[in-house]
N, CA, C, O and CB atoms as a CASP TS submission, in Angstrom:
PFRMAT TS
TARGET T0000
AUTHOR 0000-0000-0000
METHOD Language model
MODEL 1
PARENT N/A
ATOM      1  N   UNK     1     127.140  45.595 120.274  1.00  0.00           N
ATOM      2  CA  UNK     1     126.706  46.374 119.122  1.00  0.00           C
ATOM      3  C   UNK     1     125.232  46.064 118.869  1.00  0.00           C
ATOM      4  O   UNK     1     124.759  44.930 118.944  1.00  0.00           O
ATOM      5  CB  UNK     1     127.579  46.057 117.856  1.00  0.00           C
ATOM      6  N   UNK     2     124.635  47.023 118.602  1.00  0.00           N
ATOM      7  CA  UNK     2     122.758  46.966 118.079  1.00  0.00           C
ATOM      8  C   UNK     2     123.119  46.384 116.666  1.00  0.00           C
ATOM      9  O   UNK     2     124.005  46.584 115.835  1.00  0.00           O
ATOM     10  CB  UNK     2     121.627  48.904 117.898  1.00  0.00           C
ATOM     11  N   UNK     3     122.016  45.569 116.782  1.00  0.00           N
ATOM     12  CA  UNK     3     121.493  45.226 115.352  1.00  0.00           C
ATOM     13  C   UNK     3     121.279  45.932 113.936  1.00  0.00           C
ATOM     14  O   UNK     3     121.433  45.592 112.763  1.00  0.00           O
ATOM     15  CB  UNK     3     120.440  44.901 115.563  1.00  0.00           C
ATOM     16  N   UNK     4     120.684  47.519 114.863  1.00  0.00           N
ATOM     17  CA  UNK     4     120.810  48.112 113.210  1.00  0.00           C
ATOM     18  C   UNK     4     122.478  48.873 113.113  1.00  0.00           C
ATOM     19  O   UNK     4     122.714  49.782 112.318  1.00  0.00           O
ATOM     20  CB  UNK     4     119.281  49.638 112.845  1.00  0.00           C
ATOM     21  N   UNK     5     123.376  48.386 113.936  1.00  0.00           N
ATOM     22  CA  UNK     5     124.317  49.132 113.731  1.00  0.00           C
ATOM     23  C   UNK     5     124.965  48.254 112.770  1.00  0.00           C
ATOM     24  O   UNK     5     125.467  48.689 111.734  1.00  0.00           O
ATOM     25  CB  UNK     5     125.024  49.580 114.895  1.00  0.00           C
ATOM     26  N   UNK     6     124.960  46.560 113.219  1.00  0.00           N
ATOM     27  CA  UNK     6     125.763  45.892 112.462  1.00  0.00           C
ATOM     28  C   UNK     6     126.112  45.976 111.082  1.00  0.00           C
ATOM     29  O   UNK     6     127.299  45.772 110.825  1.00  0.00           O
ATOM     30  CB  UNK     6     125.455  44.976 112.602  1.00  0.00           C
ATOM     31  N   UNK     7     125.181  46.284 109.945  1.00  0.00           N
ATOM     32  CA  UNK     7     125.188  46.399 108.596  1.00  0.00           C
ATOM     33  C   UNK     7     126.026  47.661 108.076  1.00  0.00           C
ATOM     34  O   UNK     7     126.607  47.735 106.994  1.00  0.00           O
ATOM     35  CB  UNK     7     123.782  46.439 108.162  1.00  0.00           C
ATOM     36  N   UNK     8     125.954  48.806 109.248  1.00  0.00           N
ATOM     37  CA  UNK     8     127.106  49.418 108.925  1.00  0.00           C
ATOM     38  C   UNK     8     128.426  48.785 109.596  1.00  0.00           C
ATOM     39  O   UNK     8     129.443  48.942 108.919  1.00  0.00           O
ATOM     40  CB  UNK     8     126.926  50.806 109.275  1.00  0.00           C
ATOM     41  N   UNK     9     128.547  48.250 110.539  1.00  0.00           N
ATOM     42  CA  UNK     9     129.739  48.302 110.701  1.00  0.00           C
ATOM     43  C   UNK     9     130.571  46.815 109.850  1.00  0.00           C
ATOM     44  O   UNK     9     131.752  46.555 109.625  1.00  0.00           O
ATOM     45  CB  UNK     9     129.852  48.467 112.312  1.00  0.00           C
ATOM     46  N   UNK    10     129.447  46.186 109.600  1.00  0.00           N
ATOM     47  CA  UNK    10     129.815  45.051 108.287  1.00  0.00           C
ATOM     48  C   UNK    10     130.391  46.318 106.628  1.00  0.00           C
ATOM     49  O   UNK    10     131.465  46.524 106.064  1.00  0.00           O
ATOM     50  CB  UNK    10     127.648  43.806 107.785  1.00  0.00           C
ATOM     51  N   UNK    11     129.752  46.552 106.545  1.00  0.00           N
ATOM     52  CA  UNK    11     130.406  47.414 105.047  1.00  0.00           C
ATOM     53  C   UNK    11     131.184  48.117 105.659  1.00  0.00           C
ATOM     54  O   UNK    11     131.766  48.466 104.632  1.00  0.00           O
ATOM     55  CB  UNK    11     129.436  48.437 103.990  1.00  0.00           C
ATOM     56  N   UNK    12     131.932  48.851 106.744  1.00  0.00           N
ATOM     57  CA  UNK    12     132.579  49.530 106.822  1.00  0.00           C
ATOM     58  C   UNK    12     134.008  48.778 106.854  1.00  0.00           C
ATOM     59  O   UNK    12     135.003  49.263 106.317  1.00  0.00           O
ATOM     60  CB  UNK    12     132.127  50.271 107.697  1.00  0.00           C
ATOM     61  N   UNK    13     134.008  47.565 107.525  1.00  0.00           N
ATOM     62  CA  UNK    13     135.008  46.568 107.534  1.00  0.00           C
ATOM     63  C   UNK    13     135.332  46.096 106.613  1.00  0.00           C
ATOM     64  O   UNK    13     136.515  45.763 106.549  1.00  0.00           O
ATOM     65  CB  UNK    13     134.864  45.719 108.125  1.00  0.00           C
ATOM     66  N   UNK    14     134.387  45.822 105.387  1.00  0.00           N
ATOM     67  CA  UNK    14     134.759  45.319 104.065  1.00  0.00           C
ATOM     68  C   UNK    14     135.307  46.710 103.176  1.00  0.00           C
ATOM     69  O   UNK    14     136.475  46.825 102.802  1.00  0.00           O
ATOM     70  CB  UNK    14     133.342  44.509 103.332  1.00  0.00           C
ATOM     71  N   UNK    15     134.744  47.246 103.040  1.00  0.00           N
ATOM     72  CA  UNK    15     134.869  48.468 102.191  1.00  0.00           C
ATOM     73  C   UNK    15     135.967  50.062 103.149  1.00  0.00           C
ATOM     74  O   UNK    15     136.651  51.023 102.797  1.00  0.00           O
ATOM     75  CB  UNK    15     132.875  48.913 101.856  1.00  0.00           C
ATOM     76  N   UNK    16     135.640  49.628 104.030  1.00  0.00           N
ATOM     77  CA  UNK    16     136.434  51.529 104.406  1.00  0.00           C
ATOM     78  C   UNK    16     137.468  51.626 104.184  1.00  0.00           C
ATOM     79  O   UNK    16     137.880  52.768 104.389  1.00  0.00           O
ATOM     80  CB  UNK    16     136.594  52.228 105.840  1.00  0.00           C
ATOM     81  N   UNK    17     138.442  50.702 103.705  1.00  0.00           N
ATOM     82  CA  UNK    17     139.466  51.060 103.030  1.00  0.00           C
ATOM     83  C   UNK    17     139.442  51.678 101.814  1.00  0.00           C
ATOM     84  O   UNK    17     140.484  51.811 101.171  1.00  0.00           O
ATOM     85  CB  UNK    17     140.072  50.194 102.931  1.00  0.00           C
ATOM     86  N   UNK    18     138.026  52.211 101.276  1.00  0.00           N
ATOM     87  CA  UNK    18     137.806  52.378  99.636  1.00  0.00           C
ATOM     88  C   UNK    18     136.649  53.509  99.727  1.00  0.00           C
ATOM     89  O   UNK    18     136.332  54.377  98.914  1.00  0.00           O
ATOM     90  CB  UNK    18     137.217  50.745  98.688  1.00  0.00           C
ATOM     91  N   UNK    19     136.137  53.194 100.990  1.00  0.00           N
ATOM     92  CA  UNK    19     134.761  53.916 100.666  1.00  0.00           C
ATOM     93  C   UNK    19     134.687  54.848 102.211  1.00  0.00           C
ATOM     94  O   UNK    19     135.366  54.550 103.194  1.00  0.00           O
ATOM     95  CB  UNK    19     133.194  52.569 100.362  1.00  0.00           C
ATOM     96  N   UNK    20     133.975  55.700 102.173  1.00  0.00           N
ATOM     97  CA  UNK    20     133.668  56.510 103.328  1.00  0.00           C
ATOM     98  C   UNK    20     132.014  56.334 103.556  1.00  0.00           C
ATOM     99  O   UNK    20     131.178  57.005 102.951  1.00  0.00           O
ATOM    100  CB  UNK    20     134.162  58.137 103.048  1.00  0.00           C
ATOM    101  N   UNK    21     131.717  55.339 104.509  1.00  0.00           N
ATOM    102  CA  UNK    21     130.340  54.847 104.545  1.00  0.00           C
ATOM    103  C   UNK    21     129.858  55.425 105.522  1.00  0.00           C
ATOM    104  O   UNK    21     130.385  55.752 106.586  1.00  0.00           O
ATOM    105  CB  UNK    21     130.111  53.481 104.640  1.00  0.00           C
ATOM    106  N   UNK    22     128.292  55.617 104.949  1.00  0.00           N
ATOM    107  CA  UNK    22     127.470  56.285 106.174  1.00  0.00           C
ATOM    108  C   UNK    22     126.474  55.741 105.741  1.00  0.00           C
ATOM    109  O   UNK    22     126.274  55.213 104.647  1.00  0.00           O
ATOM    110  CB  UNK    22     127.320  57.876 106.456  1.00  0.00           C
ATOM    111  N   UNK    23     125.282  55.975 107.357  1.00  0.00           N
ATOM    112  CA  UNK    23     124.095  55.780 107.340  1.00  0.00           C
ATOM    113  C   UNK    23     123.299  57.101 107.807  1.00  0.00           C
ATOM    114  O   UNK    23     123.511  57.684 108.870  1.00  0.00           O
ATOM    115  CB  UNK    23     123.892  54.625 108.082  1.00  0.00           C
ATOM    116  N   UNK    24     122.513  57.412 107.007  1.00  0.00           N
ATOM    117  CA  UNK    24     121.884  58.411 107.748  1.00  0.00           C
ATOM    118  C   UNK    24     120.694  58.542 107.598  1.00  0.00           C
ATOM    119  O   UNK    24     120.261  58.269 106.479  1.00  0.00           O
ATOM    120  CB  UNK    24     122.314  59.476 107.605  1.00  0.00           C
ATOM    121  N   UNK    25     119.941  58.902 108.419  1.00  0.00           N
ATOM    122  CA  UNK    25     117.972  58.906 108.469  1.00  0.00           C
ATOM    123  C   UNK    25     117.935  57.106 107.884  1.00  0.00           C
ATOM    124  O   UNK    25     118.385  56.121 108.469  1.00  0.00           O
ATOM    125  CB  UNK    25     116.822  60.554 106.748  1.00  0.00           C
ATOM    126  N   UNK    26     117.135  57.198 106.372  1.00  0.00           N
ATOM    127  CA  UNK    26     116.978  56.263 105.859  1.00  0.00           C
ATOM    128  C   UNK    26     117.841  56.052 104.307  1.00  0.00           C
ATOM    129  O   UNK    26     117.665  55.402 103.276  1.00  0.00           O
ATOM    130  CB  UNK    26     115.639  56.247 105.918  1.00  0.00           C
ATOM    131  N   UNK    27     118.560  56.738 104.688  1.00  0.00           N
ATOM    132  CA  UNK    27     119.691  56.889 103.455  1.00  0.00           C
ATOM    133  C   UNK    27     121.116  55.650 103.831  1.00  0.00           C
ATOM    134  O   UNK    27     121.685  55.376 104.888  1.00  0.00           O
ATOM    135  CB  UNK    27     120.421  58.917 103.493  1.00  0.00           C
ATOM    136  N   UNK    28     121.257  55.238 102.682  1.00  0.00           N
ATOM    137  CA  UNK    28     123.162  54.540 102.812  1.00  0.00           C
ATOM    138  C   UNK    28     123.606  55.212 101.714  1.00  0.00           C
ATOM    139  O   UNK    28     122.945  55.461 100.705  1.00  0.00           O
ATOM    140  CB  UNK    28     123.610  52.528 102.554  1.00  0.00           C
ATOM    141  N   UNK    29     125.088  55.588 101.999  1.00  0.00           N
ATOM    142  CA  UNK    29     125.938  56.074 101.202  1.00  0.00           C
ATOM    143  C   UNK    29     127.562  55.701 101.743  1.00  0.00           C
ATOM    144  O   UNK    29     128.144  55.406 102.787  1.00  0.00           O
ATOM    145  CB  UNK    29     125.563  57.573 101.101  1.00  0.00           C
ATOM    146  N   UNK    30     127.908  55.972 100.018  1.00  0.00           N
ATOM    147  CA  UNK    30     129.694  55.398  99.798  1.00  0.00           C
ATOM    148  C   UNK    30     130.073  56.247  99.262  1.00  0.00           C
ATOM    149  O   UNK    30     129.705  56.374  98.094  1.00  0.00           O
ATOM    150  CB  UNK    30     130.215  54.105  98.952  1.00  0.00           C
ATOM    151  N   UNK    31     131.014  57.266  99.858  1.00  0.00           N
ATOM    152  CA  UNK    31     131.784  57.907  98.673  1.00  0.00           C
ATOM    153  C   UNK    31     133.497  57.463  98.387  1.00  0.00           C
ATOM    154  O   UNK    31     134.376  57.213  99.211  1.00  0.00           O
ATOM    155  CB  UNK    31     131.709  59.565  98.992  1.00  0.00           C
ATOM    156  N   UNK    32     133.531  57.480  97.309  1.00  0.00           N
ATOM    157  CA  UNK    32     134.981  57.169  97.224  1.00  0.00           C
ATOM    158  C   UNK    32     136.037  57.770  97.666  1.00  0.00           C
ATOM    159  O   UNK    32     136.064  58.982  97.455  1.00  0.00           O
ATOM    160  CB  UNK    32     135.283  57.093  96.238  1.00  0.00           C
ATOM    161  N   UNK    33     136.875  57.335  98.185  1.00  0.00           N
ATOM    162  CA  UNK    33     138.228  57.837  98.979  1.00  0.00           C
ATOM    163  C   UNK    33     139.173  58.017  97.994  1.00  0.00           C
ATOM    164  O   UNK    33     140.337  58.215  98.343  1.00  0.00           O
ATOM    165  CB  UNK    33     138.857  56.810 100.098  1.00  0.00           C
ATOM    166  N   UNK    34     138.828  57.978  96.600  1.00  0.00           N
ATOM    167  CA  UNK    34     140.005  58.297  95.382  1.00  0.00           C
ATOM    168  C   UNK    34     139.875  59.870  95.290  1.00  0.00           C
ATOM    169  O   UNK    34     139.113  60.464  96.052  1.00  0.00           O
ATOM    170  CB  UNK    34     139.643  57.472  93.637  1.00  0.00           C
ATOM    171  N   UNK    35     140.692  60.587  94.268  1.00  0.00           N
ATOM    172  CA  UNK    35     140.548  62.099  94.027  1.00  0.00           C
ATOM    173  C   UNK    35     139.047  62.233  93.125  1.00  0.00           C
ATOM    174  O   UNK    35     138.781  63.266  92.511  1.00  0.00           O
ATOM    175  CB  UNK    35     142.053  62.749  93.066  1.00  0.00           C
ATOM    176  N   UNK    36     138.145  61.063  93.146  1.00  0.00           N
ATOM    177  CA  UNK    36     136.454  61.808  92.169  1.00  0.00           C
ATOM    178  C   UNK    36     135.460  61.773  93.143  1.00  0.00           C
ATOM    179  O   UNK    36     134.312  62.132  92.882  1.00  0.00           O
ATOM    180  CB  UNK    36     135.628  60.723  90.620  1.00  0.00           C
ATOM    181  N   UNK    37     135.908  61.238  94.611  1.00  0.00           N
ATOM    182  CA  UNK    37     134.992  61.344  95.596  1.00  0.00           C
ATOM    183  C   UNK    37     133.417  61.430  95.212  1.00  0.00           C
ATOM    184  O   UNK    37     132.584  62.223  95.649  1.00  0.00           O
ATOM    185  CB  UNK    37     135.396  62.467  96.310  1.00  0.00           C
ATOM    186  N   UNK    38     133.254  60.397  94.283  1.00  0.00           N
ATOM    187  CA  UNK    38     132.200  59.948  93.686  1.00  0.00           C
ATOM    188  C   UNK    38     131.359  59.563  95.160  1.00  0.00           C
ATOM    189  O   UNK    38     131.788  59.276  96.277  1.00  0.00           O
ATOM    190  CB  UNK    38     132.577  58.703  92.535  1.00  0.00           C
ATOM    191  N   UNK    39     130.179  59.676  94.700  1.00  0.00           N
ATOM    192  CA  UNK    39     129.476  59.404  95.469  1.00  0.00           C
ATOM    193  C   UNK    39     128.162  58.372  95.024  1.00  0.00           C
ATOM    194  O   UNK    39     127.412  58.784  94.139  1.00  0.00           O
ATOM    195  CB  UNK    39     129.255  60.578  95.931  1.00  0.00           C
ATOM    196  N   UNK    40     127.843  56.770  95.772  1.00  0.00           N
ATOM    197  CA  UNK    40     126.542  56.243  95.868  1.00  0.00           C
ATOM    198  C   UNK    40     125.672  56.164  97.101  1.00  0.00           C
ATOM    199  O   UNK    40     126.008  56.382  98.265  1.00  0.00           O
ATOM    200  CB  UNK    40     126.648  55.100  95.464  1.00  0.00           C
ATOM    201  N   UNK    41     124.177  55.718  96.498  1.00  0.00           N
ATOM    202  CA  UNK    41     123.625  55.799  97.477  1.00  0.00           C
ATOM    203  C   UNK    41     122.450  54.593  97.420  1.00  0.00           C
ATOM    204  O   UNK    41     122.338  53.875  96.427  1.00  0.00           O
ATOM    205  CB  UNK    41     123.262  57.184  97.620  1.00  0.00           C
ATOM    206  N   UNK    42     121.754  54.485  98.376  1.00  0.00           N
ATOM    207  CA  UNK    42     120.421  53.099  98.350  1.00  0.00           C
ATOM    208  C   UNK    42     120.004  53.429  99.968  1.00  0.00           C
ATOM    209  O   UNK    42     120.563  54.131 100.811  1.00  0.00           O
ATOM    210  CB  UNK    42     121.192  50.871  98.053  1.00  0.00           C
ATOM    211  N   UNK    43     118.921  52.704 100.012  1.00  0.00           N
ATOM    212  CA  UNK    43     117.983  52.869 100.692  1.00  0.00           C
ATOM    213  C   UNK    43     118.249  52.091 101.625  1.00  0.00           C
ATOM    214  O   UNK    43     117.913  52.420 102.763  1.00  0.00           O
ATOM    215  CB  UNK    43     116.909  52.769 100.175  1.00  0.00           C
ATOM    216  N   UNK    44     118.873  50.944 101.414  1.00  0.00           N
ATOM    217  CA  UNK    44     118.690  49.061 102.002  1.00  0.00           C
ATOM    218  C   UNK    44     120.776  49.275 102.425  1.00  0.00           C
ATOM    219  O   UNK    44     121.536  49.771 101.592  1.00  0.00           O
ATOM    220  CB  UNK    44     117.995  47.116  99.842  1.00  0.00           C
ATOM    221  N   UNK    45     121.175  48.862 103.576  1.00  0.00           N
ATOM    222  CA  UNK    45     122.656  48.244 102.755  1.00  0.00           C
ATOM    223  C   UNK    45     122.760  47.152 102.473  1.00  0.00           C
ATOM    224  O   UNK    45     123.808  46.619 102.837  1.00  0.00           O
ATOM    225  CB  UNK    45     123.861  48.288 103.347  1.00  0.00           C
ATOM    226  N   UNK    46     121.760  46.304 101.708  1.00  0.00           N
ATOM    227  CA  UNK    46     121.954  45.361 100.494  1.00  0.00           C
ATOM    228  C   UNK    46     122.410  46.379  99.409  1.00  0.00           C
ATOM    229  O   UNK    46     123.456  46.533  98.779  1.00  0.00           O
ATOM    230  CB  UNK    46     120.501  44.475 100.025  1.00  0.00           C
ATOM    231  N   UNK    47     121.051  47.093  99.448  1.00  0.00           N
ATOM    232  CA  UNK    47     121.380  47.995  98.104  1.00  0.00           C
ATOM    233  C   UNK    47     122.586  48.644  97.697  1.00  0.00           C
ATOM    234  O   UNK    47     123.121  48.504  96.597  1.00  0.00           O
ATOM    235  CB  UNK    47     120.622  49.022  98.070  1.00  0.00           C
ATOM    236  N   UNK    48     123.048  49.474  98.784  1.00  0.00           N
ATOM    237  CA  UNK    48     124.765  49.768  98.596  1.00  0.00           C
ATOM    238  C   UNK    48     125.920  48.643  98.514  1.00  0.00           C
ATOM    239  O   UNK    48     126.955  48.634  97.846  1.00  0.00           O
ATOM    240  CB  UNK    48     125.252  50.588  99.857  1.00  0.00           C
ATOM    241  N   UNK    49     125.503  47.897  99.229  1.00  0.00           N
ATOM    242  CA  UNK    49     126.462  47.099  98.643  1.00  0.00           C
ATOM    243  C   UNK    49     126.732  46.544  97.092  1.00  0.00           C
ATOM    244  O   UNK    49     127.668  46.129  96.410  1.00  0.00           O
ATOM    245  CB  UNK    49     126.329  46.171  99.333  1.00  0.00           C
ATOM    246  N   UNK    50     125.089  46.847  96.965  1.00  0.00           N
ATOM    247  CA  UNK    50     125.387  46.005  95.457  1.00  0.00           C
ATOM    248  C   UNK    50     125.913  47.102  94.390  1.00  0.00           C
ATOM    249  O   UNK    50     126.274  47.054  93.214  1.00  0.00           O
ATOM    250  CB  UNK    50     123.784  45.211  94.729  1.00  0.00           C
ATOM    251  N   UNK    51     125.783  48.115  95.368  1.00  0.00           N
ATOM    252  CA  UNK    51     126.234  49.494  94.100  1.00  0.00           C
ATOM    253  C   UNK    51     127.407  49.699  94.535  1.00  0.00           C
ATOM    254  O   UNK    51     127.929  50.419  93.684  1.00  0.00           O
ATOM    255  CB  UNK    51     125.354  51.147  94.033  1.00  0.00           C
ATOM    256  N   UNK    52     128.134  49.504  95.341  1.00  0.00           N
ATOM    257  CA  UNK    52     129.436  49.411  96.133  1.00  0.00           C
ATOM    258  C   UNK    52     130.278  48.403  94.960  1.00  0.00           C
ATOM    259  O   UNK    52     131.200  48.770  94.232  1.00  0.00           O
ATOM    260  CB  UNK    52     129.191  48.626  97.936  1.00  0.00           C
ATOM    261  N   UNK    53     129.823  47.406  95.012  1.00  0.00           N
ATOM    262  CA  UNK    53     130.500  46.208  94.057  1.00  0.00           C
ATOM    263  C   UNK    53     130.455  46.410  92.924  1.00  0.00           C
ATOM    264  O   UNK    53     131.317  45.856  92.242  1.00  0.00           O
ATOM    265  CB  UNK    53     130.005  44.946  94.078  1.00  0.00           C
ATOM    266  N   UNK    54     129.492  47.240  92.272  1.00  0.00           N
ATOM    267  CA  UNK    54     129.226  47.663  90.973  1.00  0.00           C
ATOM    268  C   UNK    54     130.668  48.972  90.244  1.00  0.00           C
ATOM    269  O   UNK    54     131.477  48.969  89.316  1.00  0.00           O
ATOM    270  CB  UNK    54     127.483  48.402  91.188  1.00  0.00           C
ATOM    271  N   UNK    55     130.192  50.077  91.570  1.00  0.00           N
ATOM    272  CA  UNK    55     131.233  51.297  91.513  1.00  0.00           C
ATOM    273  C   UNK    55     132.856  50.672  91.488  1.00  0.00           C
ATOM    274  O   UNK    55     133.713  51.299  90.866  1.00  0.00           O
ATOM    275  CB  UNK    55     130.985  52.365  93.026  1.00  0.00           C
ATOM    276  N   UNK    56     133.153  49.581  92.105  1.00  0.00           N
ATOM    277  CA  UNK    56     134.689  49.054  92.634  1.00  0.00           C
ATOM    278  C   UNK    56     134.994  48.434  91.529  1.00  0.00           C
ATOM    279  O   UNK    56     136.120  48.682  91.098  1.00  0.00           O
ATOM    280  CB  UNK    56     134.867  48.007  93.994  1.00  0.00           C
ATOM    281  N   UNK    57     134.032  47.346  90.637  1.00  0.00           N
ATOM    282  CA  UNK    57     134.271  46.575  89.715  1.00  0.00           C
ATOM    283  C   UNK    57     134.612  47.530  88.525  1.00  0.00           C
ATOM    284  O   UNK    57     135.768  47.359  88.141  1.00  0.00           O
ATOM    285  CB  UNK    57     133.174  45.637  89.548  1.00  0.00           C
ATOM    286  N   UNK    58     133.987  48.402  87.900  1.00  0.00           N
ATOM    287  CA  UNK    58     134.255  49.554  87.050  1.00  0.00           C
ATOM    288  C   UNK    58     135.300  50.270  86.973  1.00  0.00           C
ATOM    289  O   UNK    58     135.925  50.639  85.979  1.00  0.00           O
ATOM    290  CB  UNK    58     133.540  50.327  87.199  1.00  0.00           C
ATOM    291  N   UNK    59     135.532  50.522  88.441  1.00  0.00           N
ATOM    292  CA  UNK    59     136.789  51.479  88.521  1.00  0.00           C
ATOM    293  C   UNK    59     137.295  51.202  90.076  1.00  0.00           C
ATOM    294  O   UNK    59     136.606  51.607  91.012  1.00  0.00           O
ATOM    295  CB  UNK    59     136.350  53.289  88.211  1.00  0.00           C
ATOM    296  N   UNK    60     138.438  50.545  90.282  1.00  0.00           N
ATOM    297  CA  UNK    60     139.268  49.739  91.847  1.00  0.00           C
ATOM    298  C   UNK    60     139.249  50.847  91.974  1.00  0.00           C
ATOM    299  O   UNK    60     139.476  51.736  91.154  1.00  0.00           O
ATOM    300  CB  UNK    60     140.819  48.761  92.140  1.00  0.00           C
ATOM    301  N   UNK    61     138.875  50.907  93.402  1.00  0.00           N
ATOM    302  CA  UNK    61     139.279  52.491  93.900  1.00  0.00           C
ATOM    303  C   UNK    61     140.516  51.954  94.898  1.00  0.00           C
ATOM    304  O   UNK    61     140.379  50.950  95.597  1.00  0.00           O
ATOM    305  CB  UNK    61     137.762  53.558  94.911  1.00  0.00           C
ATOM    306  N   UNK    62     141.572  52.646  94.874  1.00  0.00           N
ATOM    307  CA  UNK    62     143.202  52.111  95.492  1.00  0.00           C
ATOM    308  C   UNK    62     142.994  52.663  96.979  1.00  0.00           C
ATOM    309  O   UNK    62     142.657  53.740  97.471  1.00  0.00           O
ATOM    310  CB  UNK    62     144.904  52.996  94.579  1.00  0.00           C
ATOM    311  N   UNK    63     143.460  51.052  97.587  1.00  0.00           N
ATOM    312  CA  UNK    63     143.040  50.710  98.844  1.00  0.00           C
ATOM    313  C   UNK    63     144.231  51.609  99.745  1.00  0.00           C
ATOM    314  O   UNK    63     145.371  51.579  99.283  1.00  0.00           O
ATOM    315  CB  UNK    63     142.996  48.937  99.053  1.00  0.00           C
ATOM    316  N   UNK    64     143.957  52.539 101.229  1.00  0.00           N
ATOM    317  CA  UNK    64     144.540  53.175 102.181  1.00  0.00           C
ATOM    318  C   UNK    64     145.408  51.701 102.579  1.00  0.00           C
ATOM    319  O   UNK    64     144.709  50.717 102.340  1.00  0.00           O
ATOM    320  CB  UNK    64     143.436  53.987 103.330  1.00  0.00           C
ATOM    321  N   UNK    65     146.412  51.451 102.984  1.00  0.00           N
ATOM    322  CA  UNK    65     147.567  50.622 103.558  1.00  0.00           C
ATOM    323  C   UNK    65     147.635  51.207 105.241  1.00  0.00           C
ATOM    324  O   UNK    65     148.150  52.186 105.780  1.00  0.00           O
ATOM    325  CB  UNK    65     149.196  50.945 102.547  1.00  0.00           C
ATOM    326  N   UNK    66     146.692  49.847 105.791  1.00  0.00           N
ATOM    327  CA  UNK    66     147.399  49.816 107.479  1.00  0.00           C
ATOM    328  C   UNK    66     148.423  50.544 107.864  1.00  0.00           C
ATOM    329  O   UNK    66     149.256  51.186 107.224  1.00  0.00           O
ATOM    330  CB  UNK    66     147.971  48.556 107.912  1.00  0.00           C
ATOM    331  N   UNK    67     148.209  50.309 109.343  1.00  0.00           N
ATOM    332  CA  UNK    67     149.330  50.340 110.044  1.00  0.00           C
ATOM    333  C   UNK    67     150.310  49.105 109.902  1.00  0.00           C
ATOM    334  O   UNK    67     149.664  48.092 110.167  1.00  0.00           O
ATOM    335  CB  UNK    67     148.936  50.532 111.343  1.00  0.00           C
ATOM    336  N   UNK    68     151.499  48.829 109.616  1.00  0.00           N
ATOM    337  CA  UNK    68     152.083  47.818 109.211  1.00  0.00           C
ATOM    338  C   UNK    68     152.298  47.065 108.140  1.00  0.00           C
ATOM    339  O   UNK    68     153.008  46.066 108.256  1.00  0.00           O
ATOM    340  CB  UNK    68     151.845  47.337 109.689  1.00  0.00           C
ATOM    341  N   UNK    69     151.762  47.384 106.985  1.00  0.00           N
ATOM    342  CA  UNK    69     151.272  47.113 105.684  1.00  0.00           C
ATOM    343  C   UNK    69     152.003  48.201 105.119  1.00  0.00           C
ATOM    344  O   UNK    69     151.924  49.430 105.133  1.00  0.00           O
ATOM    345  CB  UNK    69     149.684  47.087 105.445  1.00  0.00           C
ATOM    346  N   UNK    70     152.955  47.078 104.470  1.00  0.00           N
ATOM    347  CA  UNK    70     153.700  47.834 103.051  1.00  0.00           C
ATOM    348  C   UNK    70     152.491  48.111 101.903  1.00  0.00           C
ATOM    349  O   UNK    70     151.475  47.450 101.688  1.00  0.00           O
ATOM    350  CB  UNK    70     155.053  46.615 102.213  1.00  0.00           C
ATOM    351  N   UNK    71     152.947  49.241 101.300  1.00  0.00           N
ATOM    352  CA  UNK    71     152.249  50.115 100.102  1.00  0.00           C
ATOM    353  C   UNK    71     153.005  50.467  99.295  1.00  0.00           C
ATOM    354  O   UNK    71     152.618  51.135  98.336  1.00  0.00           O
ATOM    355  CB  UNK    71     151.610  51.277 100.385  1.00  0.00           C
TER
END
């Protein structure tokens, strides 16, 4: 994996159970996987993350259940 890939594929491992993460141009974004498909965004993914933790703490967005994982 490239280096600039890692930071997405770090938030995607923490969060894609909650969030639908992308990187694009010089944009990061999270939208929520609940029915308000809210959407954040930042420049840095420090920055999303910290708005990631911000958006989750406010309102849990309810986590997708594995393969194998009771729900």
């Amino acid at each position: 994996m490239n280096a600039p890939d890692e930071p997405l594929a770090d938030l995607r491992h923490h969060w894609g159970s909650a969030y639908n993460i992308q990187h694009i141009g010089e944009l990061w974004l999270a939208q929520r996987l609940d029915k308000s498909r809210a959407t954040v965004s930042a420049k840095t993914p420090g920055g999303l993350l910290a708005k990631i933790r911000d958006d989750y703490a406010a309102q849990p967005v309810p986590r997708q259940a594995g393969p194998g994982v009771d729900g």
